[in-house]
N, C-alpha and C positions, 0 to 999 in steps of 0.2 A: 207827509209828516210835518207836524208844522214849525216852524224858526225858533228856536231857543235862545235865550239871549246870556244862557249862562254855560260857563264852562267847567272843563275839569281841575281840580286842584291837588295839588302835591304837599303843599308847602301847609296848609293851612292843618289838615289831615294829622301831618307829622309833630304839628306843635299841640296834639290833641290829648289831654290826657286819659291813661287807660284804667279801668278799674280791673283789681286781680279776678281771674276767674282761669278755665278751661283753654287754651288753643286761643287767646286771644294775640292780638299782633296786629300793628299797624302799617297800611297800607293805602298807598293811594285810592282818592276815588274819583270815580267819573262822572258823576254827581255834583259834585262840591260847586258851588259857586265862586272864584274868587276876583272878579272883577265887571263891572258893570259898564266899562268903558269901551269894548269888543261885543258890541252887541250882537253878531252873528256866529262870531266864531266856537266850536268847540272843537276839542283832539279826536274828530272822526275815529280817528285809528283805530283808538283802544274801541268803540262802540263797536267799531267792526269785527275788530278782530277776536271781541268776544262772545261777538249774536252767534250764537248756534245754539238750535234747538227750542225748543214751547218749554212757556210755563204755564203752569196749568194753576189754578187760582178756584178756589170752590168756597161758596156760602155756607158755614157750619152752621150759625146761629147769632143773635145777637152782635157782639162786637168779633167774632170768631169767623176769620177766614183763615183754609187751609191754604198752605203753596206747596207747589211742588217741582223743583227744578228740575232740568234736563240731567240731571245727575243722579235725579230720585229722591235729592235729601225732601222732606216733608218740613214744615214751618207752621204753627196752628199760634196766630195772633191776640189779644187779649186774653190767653188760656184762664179758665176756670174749672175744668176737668168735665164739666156739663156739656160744652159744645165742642165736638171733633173728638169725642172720646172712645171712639168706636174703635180705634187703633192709635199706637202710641207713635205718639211728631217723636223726631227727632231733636223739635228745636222749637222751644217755646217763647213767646213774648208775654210779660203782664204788666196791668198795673193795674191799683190801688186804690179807683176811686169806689168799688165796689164789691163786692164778692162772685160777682157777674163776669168781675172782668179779670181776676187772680184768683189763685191757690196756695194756701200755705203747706200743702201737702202733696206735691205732684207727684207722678209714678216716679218712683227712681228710676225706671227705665229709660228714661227721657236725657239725653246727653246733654243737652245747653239749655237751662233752665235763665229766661233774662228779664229781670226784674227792671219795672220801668223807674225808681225810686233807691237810689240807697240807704237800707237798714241801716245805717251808721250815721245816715245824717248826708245833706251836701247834695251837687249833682252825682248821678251814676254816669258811666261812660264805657259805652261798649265798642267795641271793633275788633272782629274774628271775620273768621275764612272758615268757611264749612263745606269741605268739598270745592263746586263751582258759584260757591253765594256767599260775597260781601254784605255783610250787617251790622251796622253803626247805628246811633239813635242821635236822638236832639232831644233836649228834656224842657220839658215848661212847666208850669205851675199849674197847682189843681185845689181849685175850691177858695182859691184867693187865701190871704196871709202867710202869716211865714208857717204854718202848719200847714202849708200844701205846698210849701217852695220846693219845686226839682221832685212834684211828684208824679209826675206824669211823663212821659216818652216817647215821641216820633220815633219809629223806629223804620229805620231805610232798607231793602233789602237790594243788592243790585248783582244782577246775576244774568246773565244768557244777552249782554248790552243793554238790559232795560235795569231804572230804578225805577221802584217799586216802594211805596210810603202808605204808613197806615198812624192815624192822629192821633191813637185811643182816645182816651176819653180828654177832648181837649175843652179845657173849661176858660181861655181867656183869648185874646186877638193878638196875633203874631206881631211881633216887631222885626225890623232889618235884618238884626241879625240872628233872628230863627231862619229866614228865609235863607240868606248866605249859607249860613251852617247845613240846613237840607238840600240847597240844592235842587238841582231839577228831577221833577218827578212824572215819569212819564204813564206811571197809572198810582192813583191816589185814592185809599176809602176812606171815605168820610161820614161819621156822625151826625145823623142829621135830627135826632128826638128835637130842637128845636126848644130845648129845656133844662134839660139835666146835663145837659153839655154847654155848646156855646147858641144863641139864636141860631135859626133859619138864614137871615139877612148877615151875620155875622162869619158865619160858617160858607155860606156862598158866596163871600168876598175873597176868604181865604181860597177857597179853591179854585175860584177866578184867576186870581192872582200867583199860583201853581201852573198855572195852563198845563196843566197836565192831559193827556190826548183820553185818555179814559178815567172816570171815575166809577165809582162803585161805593154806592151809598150803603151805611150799617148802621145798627142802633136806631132804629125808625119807629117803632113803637106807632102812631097814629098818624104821623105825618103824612099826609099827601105827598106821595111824589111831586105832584104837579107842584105845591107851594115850591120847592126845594127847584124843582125845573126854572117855572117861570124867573126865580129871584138869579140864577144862573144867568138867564140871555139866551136873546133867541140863535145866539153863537153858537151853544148847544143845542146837539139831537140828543134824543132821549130813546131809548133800544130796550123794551121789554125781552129780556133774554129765554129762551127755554131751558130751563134745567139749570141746576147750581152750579155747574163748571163752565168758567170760561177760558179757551188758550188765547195764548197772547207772545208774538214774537215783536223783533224789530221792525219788521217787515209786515205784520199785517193791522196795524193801528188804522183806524177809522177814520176816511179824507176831512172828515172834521171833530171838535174833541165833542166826546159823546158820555152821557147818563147813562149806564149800562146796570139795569137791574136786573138782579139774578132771584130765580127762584127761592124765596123766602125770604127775603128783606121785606 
């Protein structure tokens, strides 16, 4: 596994504010970045004493990956009802840059519907417990001006010791304190169209700089892998995967951080 240079935070978490919804509650994370001065250290403990059990992670389509923790609960990311709609997630993520990647109508069967964007204006701000899965976001901006301000959502998911980030539709270059605020991410999907998002060259900085141990490219549209590889480094392997589900514990991450394509990106 490789040296992290970021650790867990309490304190930062606690000063976070919450938006009303469902079962929301704040709570440490093990994620959080809050100090860059400990460059090796993080609170093993809690990673420890949380790893149990695979998540299982599947390609539905588009910007739409399904998760599935060792608990069961189901997670279907940029929902738009089109991808992963074969049975109903428990626990949805959207946002707003396209109708690709929300729905203003989901099943009401659906328990935690979590919009990347608040309808009211302002950042959104989520943190719940679902089960065994912590779910927080980071919100950025989308499409530039103040008509895309806090439209957009990193959303974390950290469950079974691993976080887990997915960028939707990230339309601008991270600053310090996006990166503080996520924290460390130890598998990360990322957008790669190379257009409708952020560049190729832009977007492979970002995840450079994640060093997150697996990533998992989405939104590809025409893009060469290989463009999106080579701009990585040759620090990355690249692992054409068979079939759309990948597991993933503490314990079995790749001796070096890896491009993991699943069937259908």
């Amino acid at each position: 596994m490789p040296a992290f240079r970021l650790i867990a935070s309490f304190l930062a978490l606690m000063l976070m504010p919450i938006a009303a919804a469902p079962a929301q509650e704040q709570r440490p994370s093990t994620c959080m970045a809050i100090a860059e001065t400990l460059p090796h250290v993080q609170f093993a403990s809690f990673r420890l004493a949380a790893a149990e059990g695979e998540v299982s992670i599947t390609y539905a389509g588009h910007s739409t990956y399904i998760i599935e923790t060792p608990a069961g609960v189901t997670i279907a990311t940029d929902y738009s009802g089109v991808y992963g709609a074969n049975f109903t997630p428990r626990v949805v993520t959207m946002n707003r840059a396209h109708s690709s990647h929300y729905t203003l109508s989901p099943d009401p069967a659906i328990e935690y519907v979590l919009t990347g964007w608040n309808p009211d204006g302002g950042p959104v701000k989520h943190s719940l417990m679902v089960d065994d899965v912590y779910i927080r976001n980071v919100t950025t901006d989308i499409r530039g001006g103040e008509m895309g301000k806090d439209g957009n959502s990193i959303f974390i998911f950290e469950v079974a010791g691993l976080c887990i980030g997915h960028l939707g539709h990230l339309h601008h270059e991270l600053d310090d304190s996006h990166y503080a605020a996520i924290g460390r991410l130890d598998v990360v999907m990322v957008p790669i169209d190379g257009g409708l998002t952020l560049s190729i060259e832009s977007m492979s900085e970002i995840a450079r700089r994640l060093s997150s141990s697996i990533i998992l490219p989405m939104h590809r549209f025409s893009t060469p892998i290989s463009a999106f590889a080579s701009r990585m480094g040759e620090n990355f392997d690249v692992q054409f995967h068979e079939g759309r589900t990948l597991l993933v514990s503490l314990g079995s991450f790749p001796q070096r951080p890896t491009i993991i394509v699943l069937e259908g990106v």
